[in-house]
C-alpha positions in Angstrom: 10.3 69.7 126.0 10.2 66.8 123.6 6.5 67.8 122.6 7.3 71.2 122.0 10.0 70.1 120.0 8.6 67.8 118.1 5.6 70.1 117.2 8.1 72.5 116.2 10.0 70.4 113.7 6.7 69.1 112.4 5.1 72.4 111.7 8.2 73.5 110.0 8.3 70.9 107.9 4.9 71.1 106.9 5.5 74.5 105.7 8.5 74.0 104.4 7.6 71.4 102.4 4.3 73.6 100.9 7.3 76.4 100.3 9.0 74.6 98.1 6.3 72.8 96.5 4.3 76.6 95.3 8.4 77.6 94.3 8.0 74.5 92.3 5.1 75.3 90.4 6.0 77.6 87.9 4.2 75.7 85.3 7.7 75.3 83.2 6.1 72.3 81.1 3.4 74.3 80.1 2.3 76.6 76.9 -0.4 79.3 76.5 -2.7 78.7 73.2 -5.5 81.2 72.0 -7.8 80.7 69.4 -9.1 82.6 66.7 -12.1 82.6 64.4 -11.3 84.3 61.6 -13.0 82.2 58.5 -15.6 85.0 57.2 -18.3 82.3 56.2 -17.9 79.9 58.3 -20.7 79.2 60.7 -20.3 79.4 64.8 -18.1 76.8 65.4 -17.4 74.8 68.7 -13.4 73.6 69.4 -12.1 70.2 70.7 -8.2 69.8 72.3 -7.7 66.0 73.0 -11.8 65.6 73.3 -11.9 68.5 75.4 -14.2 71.3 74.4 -12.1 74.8 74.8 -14.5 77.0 72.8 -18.0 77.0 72.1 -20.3 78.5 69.7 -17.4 81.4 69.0 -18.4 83.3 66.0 -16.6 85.3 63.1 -13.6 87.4 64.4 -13.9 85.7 68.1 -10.6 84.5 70.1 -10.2 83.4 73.3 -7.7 84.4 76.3 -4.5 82.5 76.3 -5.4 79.1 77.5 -2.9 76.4 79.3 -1.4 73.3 77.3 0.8 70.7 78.2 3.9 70.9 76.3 3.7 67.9 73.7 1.5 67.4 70.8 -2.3 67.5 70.8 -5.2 67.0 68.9 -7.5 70.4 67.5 -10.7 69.5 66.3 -13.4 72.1 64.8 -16.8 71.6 64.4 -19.8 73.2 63.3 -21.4 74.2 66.7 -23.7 71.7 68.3 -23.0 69.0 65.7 -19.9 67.1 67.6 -21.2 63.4 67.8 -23.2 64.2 64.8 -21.1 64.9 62.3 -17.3 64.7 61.3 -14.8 67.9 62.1 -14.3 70.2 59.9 -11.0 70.2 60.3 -9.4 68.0 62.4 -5.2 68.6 63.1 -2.1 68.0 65.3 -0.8 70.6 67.3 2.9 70.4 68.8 3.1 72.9 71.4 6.6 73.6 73.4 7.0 74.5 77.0 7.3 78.3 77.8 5.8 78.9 74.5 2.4 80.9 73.2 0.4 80.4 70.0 -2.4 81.3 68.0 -4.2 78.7 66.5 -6.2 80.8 63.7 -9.5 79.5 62.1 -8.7 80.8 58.5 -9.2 80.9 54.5 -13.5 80.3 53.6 -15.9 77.5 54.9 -14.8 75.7 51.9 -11.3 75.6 52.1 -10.8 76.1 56.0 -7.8 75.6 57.3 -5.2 75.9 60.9 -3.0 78.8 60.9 -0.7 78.5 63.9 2.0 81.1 64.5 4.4 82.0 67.6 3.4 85.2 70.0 5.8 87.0 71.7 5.6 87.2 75.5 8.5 90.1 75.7 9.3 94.1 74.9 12.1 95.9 75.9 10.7 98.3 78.9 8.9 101.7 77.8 8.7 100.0 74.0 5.8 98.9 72.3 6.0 95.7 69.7 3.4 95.1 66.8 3.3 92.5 63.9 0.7 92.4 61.0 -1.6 89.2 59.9 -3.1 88.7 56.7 -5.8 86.7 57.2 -8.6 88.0 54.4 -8.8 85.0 51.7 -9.4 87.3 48.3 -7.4 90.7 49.6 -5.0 91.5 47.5 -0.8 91.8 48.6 -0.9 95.0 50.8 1.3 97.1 52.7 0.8 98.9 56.1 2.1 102.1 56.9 1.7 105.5 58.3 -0.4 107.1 56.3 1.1 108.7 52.7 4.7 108.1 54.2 6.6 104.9 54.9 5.7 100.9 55.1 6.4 99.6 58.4 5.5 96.2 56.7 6.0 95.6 53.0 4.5 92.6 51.0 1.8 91.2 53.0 0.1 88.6 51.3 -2.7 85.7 52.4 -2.5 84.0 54.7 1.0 86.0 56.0 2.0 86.6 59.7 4.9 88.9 59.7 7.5 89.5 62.0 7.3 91.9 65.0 9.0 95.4 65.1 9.4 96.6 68.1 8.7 100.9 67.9 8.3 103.6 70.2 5.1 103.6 72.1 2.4 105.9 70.5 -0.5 107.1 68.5 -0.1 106.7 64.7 -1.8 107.3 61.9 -1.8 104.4 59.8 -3.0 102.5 56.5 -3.6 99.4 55.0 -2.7 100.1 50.9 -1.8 98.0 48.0 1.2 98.0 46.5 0.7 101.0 44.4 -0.5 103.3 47.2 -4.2 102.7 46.8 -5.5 103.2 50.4 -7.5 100.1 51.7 -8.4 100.8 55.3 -7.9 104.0 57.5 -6.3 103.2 60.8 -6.0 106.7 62.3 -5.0 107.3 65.3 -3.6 104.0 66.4 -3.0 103.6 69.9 -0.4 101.7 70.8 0.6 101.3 74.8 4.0 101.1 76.1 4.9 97.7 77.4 2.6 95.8 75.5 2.6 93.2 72.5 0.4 93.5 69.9 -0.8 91.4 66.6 -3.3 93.0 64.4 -5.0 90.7 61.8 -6.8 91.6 58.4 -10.0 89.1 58.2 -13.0 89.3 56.6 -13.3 89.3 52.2 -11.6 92.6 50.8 -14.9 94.2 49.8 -15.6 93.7 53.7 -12.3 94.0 55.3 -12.3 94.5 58.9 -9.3 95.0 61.5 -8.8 92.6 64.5 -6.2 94.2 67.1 -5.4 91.8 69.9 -2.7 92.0 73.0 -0.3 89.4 73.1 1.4 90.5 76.1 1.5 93.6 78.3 4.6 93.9 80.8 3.2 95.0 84.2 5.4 96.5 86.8 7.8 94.9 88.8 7.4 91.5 86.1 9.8 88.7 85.8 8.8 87.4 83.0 8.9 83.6 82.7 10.1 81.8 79.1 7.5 82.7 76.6 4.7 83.1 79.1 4.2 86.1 79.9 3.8 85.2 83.4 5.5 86.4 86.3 8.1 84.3 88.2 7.1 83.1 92.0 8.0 85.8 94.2 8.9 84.4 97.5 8.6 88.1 99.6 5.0 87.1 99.0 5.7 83.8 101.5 7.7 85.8 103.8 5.1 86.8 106.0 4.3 82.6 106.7 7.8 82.0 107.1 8.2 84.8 109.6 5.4 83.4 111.3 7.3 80.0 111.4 10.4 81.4 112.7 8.3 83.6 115.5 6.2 80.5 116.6 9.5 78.9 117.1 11.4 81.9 118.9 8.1 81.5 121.7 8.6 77.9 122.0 12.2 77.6 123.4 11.5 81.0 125.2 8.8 78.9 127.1 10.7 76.1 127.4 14.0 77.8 129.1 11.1 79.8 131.4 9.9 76.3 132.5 13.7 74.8 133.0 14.8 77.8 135.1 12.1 77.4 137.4 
């Protein structure tokens, strides 16, 4: 009986203690970071967090999937590809990241003058809603606003190196523009799609006589999420550790069984 017992009360603990530690880890002290290259004459270019390589030999207009940070700050280095060791960064930066939080670190501006954008994604949308903000990331492009086309700006004023605020609109296909101020059409986007349930940043880059359209997902909301702070994750779901558990309680239903068979014979 004792043996039984005791196996018992160890197994459980065992896997109780492996319960609790996967609840646990919900990666709370953690941000998500993506990065961009959007410096239209810049060269390939390999990136360094803490020593680290994160990215290498991303071209013009690459990014990268969100990738996990401590929360805390952290050094970005950017170097010509292949030349780490051999020569200095190219720009070399801290970066204070917060738990729950996402970025995008953005390569930007010409080789010359290249610089760190860093800006705050969202990670949430009201259900059935789509969300969408606007970057201007094209060094010699003049103020611009986007809009459906020949009727009104859904963002006004957008000037280098601007990221502007989301707006959160009905889920859709639209037919929209990039125009200057005075209604001179820059770029056709027609026919626009944009998903229900998803996030969505689209960035200018390139020079203006070159201009080209970048249309990344921050975050798309899939069914039956519970989205974490900032992540975009979703929570631990313990139904999915139900089935060890049950097997737990089961194994532990047959041992007594067996052990009151053996004490009433």
């Amino acid at each position: 009986m004792k043996k039984i017992l005791s196996a018992l009360f160890v197994t459980m603990l065992i896997v109780g203690s492996m319960a609790s530690s996967v609840f646990a880890d919900n990666h709370s002290d953690m941000a998500m970071v993506r990065v961009l290259h959007a410096s239209p004459d810049a060269p390939e270019v390999d990136v360094y967090v803490n020593g680290n390589a994160v990215v290498e030999g991303a071209s013009f207009k690459a990014s990268t999937d969100y990738l996990e940070l401590p929360a805390g700050e952290h050094t970005v280095e950017i170097y010509a590809a292949g030349t780490k060791g051999e020569k200095e960064p190219v720009i070399s930066q801290n970066l204070t990241v917060k738990a729950g939080m996402a970025y995008t670190v953005a390569a930007i501006n010409t080789l010359e003058n290249l610089e760190l954008k860093v800006v705050e994604d969202s990670m949430n949308i009201t259900e059935g809603m789509t969300k969408v903000r606007v970057g201007h990331l094209s060094p010699d492009a003049p103020t611009v606003d986007v809009g459906v086309v020949g009727g009104d700006a859904l963002f006004s004023g957008a000037t280098f190196p601007m990221v502007t605020d989301y707006k959160e609109l009905d889920a859709g296909t639209y037919d929209l523009e990039i125009r200057t101020e005075d209604g001179t059409q820059v770029m056709d986007l027609s026919g626009t799609s944009l998903e229900e349930n998803t996030v969505y940043s689209v960035f200018a880059v390139g020079m203006a006589d070159n201009l080209d359209v970048l249309m990344l997902k921050d975050y798309t909301l899939m069914p039956n999420d519970m989205p974490q702070t900032g992540m975009g994750g979703a929570s631990t779901n313990a139904t999915s550790y139900l089935p060890m558990l049950a097997g737990v309680a089961v194994l532990g239903a047959g041992a007594l069984l067996l052990f009151r068979r053996r004490t009433q014979q």
